[in-house]
PyMOL commands that place a pseudoatom at each C-alpha (Angstrom):
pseudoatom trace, name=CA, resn=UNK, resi=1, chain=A, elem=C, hetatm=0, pos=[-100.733, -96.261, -80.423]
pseudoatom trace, name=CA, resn=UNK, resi=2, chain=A, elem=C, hetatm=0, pos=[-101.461, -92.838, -79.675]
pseudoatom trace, name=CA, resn=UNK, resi=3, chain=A, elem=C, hetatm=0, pos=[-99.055, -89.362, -79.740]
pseudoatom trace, name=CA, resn=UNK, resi=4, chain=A, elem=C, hetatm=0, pos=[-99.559, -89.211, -76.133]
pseudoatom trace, name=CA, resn=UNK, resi=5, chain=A, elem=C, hetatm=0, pos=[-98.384, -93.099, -75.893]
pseudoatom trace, name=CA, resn=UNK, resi=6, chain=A, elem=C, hetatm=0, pos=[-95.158, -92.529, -77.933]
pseudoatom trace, name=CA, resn=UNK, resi=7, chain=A, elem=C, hetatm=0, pos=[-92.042, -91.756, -75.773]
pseudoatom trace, name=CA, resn=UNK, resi=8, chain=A, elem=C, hetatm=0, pos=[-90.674, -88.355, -76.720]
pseudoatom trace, name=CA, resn=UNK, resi=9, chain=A, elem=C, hetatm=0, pos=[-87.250, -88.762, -78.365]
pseudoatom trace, name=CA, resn=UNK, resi=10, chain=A, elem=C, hetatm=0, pos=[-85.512, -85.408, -76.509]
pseudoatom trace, name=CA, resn=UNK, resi=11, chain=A, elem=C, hetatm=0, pos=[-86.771, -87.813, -72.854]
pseudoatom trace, name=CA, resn=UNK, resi=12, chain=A, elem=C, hetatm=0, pos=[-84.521, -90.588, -74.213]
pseudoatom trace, name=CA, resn=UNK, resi=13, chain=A, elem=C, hetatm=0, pos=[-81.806, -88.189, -75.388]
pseudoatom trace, name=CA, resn=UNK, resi=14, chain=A, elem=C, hetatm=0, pos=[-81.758, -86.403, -72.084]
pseudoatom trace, name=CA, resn=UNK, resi=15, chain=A, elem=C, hetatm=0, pos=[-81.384, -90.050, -70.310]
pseudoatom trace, name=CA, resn=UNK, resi=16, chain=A, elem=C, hetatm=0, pos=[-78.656, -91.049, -71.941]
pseudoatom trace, name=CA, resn=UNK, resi=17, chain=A, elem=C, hetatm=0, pos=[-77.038, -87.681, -71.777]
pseudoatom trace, name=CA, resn=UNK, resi=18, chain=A, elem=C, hetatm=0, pos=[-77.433, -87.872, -67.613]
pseudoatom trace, name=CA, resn=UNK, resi=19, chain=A, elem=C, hetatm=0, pos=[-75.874, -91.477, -67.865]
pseudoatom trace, name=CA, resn=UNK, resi=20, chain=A, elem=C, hetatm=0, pos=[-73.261, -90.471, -69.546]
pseudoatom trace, name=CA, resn=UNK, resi=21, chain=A, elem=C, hetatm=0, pos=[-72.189, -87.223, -66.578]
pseudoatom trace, name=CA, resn=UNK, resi=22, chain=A, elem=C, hetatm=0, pos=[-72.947, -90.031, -64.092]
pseudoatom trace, name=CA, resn=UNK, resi=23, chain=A, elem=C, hetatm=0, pos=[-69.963, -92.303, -65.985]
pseudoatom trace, name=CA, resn=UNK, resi=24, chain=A, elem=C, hetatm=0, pos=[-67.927, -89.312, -66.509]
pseudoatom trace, name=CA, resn=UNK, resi=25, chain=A, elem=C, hetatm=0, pos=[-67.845, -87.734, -63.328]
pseudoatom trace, name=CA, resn=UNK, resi=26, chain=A, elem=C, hetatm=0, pos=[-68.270, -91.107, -61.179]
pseudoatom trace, name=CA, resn=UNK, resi=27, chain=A, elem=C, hetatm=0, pos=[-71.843, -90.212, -59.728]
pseudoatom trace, name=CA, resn=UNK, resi=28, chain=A, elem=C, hetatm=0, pos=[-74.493, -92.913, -58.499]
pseudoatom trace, name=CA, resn=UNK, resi=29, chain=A, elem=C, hetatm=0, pos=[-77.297, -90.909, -59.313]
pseudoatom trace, name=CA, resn=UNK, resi=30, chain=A, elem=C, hetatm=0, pos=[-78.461, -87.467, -60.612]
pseudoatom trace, name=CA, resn=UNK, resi=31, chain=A, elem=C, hetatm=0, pos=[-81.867, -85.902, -60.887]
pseudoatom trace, name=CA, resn=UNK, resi=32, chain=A, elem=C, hetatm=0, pos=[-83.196, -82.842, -62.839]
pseudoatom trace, name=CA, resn=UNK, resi=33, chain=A, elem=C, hetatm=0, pos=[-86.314, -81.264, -63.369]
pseudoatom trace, name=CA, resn=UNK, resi=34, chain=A, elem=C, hetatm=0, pos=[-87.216, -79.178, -66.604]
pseudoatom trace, name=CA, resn=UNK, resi=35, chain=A, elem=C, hetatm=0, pos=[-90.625, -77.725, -67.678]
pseudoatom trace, name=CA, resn=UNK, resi=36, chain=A, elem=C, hetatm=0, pos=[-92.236, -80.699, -65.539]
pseudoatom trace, name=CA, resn=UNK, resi=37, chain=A, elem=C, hetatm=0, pos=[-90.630, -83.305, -66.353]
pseudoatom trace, name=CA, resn=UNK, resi=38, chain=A, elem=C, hetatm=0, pos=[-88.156, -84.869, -63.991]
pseudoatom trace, name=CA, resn=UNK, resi=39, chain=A, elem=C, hetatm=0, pos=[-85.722, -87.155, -64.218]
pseudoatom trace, name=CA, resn=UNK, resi=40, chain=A, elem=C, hetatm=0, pos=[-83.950, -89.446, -62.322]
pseudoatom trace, name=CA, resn=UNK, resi=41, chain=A, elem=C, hetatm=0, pos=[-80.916, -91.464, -63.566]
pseudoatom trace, name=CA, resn=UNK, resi=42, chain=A, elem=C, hetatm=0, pos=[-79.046, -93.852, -60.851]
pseudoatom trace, name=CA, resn=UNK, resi=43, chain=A, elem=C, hetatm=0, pos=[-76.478, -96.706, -61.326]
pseudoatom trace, name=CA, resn=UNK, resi=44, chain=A, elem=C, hetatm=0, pos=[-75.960, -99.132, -59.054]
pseudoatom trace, name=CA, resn=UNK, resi=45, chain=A, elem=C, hetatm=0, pos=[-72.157, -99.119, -57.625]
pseudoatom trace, name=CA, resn=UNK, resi=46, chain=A, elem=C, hetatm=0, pos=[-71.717, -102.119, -54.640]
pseudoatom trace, name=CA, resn=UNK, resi=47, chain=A, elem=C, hetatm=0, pos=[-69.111, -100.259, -53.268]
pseudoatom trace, name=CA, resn=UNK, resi=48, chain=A, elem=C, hetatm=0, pos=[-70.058, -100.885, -49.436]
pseudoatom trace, name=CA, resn=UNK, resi=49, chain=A, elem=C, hetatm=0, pos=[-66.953, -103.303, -48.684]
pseudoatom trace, name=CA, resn=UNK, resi=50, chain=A, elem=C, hetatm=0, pos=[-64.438, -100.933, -50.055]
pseudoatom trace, name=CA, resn=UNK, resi=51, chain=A, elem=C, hetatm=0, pos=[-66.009, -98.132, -48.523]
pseudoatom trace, name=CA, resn=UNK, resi=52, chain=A, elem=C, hetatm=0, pos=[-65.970, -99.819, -45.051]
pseudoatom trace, name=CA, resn=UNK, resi=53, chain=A, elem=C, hetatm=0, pos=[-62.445, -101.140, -46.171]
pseudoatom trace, name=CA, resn=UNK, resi=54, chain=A, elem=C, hetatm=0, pos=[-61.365, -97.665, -46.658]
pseudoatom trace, name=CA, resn=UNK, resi=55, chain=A, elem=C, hetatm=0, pos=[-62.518, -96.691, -43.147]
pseudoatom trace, name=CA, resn=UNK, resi=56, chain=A, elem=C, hetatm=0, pos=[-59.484, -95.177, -40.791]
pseudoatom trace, name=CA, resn=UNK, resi=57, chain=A, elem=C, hetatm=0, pos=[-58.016, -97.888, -39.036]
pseudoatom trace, name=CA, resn=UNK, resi=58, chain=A, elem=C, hetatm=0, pos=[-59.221, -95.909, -35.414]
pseudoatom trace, name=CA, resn=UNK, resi=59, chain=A, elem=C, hetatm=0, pos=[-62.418, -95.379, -37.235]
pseudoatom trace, name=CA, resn=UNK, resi=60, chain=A, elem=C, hetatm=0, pos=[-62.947, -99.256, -37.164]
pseudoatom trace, name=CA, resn=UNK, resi=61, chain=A, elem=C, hetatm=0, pos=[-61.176, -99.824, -33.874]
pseudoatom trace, name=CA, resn=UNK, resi=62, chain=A, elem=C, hetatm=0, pos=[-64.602, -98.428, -32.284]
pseudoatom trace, name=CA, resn=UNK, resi=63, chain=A, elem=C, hetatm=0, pos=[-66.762, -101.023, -34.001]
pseudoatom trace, name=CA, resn=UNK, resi=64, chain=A, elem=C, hetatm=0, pos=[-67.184, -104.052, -31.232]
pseudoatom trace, name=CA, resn=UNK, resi=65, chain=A, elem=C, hetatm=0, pos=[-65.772, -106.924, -32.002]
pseudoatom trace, name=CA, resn=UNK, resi=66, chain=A, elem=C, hetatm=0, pos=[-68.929, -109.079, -33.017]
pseudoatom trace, name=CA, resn=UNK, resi=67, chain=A, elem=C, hetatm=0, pos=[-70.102, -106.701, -35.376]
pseudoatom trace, name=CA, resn=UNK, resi=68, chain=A, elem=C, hetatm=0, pos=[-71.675, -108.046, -38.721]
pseudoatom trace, name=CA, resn=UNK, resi=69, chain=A, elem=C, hetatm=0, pos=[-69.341, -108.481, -41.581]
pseudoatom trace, name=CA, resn=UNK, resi=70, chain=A, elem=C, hetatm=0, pos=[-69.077, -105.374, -44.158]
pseudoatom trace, name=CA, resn=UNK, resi=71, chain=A, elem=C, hetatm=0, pos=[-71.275, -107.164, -46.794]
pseudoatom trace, name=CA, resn=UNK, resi=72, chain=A, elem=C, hetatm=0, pos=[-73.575, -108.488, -43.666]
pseudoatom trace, name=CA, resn=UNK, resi=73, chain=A, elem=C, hetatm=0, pos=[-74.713, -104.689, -43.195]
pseudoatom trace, name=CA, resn=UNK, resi=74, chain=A, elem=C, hetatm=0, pos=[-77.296, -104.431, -46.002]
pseudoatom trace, name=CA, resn=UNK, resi=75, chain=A, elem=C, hetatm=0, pos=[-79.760, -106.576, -44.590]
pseudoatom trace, name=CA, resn=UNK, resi=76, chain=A, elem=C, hetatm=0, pos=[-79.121, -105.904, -41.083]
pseudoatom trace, name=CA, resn=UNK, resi=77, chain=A, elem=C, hetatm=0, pos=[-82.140, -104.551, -39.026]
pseudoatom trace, name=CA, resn=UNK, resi=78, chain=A, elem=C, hetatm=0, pos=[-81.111, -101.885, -37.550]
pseudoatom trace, name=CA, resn=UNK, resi=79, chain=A, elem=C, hetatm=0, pos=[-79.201, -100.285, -40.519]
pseudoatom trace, name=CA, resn=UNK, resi=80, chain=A, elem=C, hetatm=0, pos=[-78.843, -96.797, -40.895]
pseudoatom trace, name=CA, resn=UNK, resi=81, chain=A, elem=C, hetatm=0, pos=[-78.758, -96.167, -44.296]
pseudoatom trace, name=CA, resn=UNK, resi=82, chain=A, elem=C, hetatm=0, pos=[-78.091, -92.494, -46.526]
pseudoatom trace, name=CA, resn=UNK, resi=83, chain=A, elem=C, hetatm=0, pos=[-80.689, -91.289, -47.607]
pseudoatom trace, name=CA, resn=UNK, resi=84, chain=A, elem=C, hetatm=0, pos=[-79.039, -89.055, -49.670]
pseudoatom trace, name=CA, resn=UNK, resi=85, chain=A, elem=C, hetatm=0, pos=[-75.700, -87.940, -51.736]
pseudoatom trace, name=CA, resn=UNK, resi=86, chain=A, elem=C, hetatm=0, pos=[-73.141, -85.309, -49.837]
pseudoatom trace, name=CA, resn=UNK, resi=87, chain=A, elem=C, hetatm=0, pos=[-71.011, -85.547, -46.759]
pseudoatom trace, name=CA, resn=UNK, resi=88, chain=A, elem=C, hetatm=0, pos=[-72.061, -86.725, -43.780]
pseudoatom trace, name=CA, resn=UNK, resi=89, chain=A, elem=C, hetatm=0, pos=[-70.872, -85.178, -39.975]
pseudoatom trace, name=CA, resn=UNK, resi=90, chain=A, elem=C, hetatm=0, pos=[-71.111, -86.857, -36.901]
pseudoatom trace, name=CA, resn=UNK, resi=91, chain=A, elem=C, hetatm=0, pos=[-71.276, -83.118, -34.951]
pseudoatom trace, name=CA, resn=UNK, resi=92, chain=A, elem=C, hetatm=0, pos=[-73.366, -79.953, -35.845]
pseudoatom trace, name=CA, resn=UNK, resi=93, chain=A, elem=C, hetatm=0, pos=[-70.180, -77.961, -36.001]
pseudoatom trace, name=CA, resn=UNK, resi=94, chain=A, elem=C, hetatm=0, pos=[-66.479, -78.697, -35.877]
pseudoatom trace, name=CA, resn=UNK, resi=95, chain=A, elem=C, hetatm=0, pos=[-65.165, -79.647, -32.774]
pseudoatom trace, name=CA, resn=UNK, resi=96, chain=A, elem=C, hetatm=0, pos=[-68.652, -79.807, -30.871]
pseudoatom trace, name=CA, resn=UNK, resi=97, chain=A, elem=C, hetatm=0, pos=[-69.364, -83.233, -29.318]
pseudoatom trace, name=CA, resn=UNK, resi=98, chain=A, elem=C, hetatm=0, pos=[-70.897, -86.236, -31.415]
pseudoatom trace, name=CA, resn=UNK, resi=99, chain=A, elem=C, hetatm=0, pos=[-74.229, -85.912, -31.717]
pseudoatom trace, name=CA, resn=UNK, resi=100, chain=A, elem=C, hetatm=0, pos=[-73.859, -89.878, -30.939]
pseudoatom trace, name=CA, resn=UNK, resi=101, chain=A, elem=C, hetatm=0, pos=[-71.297, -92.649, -29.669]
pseudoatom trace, name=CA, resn=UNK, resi=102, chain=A, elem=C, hetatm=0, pos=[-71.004, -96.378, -30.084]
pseudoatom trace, name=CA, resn=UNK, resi=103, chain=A, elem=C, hetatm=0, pos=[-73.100, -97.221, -26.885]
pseudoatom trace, name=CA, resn=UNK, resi=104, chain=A, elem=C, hetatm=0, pos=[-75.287, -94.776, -26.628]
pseudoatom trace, name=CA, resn=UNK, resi=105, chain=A, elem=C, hetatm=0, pos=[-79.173, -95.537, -26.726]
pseudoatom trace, name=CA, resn=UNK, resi=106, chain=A, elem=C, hetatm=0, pos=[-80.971, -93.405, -28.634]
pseudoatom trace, name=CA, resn=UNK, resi=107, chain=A, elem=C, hetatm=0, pos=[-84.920, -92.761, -28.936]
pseudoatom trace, name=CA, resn=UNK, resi=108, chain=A, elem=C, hetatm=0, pos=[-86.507, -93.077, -32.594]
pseudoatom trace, name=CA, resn=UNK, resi=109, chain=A, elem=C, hetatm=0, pos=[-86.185, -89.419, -34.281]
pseudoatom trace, name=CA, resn=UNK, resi=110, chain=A, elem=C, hetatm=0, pos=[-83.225, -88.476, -32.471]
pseudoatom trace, name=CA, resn=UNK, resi=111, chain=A, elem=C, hetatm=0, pos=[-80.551, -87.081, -34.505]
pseudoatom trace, name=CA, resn=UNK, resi=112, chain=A, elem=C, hetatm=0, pos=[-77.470, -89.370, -35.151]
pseudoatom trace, name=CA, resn=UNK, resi=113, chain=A, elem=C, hetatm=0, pos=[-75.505, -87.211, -37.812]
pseudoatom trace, name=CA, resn=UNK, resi=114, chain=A, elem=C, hetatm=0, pos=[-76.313, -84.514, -40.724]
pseudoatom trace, name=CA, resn=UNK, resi=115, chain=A, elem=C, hetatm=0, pos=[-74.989, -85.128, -44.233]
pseudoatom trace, name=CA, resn=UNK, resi=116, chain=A, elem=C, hetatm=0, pos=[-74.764, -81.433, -46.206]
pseudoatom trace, name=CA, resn=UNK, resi=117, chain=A, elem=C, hetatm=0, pos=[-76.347, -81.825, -49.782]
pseudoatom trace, name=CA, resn=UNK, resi=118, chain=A, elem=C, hetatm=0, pos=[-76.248, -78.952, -51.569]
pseudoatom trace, name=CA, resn=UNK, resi=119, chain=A, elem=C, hetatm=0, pos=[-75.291, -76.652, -49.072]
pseudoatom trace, name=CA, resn=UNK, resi=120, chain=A, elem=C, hetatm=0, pos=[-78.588, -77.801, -46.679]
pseudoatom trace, name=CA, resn=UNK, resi=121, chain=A, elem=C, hetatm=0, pos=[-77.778, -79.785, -43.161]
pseudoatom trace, name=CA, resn=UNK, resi=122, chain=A, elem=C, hetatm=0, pos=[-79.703, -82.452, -43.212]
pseudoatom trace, name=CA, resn=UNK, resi=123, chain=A, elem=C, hetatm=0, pos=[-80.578, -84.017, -39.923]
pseudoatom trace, name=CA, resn=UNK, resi=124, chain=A, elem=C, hetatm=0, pos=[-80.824, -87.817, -40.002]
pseudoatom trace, name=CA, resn=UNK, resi=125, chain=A, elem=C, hetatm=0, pos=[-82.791, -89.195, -37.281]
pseudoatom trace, name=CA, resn=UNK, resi=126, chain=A, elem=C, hetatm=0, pos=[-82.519, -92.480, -35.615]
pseudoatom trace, name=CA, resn=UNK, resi=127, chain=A, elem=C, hetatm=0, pos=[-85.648, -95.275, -37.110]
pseudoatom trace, name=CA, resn=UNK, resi=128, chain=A, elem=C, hetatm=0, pos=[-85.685, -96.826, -34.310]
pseudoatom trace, name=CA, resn=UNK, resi=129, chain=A, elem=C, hetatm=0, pos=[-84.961, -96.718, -30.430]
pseudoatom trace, name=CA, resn=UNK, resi=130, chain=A, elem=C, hetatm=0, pos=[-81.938, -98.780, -29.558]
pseudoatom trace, name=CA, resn=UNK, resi=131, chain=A, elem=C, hetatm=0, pos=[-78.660, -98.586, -28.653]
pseudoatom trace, name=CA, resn=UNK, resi=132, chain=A, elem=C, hetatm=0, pos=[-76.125, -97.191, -31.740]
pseudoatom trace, name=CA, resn=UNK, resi=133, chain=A, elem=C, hetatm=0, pos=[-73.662, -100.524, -31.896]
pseudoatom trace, name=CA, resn=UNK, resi=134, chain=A, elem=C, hetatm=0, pos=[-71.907, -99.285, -35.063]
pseudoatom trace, name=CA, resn=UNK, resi=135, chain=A, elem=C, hetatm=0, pos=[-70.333, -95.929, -36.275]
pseudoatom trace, name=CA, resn=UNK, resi=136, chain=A, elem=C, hetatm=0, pos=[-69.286, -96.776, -39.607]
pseudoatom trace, name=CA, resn=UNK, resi=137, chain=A, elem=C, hetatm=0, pos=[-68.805, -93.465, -41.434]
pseudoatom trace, name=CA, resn=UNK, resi=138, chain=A, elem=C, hetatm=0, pos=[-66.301, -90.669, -40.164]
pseudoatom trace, name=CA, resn=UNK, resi=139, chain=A, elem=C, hetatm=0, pos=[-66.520, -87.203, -40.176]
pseudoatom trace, name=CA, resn=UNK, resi=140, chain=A, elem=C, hetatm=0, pos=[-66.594, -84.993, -43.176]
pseudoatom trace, name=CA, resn=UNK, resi=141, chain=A, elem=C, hetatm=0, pos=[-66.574, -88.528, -44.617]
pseudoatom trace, name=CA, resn=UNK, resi=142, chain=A, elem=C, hetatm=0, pos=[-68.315, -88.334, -48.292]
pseudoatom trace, name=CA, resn=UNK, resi=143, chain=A, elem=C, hetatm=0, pos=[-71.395, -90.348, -48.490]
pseudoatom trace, name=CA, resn=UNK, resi=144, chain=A, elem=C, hetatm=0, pos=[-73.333, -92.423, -51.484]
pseudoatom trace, name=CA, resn=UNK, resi=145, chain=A, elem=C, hetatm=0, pos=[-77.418, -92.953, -51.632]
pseudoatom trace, name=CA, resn=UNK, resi=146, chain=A, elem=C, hetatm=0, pos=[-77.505, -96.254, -49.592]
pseudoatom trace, name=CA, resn=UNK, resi=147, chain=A, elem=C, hetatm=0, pos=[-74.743, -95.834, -48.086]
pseudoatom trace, name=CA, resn=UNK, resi=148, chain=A, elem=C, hetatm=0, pos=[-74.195, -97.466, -44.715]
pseudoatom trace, name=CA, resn=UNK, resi=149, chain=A, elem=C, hetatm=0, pos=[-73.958, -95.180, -42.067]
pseudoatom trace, name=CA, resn=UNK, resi=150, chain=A, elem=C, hetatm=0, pos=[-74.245, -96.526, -38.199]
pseudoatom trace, name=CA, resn=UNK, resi=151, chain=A, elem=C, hetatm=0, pos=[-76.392, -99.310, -36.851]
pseudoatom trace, name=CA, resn=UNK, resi=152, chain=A, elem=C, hetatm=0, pos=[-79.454, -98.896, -34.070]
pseudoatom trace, name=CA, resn=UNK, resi=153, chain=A, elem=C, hetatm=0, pos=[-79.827, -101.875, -32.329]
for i in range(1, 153): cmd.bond("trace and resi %d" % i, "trace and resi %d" % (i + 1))
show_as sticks, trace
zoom trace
């Protein structure tokens, strides 16, 4: 085996060091970059049902009534997932209109929300044209990496 073959020690150090901030400050997943060398260190957390779960009761109460199940969402076609960790809004600005509403069609690329990371708005377009049939987040709501978010259908 080569040097260049060997893992470096300070890589592994540095991993476990990042898994332990993720366990301490209840993170799914944080990334750095150094001289580089980046790494990424993610757990997985199913916390979809008790996120849903936690939803606000009127939150919900827009959801039709033959929506998929909670734990149904993850393999659901038209799935809008998070792309990202930070908080997601439903409006580019507080109290402007929705950028969407359950029952709306929408055209693929079309905003449906923004979720700030890091201070940036991130627009998160629609995959797919369709008609949005779920609104599961709320706004200001914080959001995970895989996070459900709305469904396109």
């Amino acid at each position: 085996m080569s040097k260049e073959e060997k893992p470096d020690p300070l890589e592994g150090k540095m991993i476990r060091d990042l898994a332990a901030i993720l366990e301490e400050t209840g993170l799914s997943e944080i990334e750095i970059e150094k001289a580089g060398l980046r790494l990424r260190v993610a757990r997985n957390i199913q916390m979809v049902a008790a996120t849903v779960a936690a939803a606000p009761a009127a939150h919900t109460a827009n959801a039709p009534s033959g929506a998929p199940k909670a734990t149904d969402l993850s393999s659901h076609p038209g799935l809008v997932a998070s792309p990202m960790v930070g908080t997601a809004y439903v409006a580019s600005s507080p109290g402007a209109n929705p950028f969407v509403k359950i029952g709306d069609m929408v055209t693929e690329g079309q905003t449906l929300l923004i979720i700030e990371a890091m201070k940036t708005m991130n627009q998160i377009p629609s995959p797919r044209s369709g008609r949005v049939t779920q609104i599961i987040i709320s706004d200001g709501q914080p959001v995970e990496f895989g996070e459900p978010l709305m469904v396109v259908e």
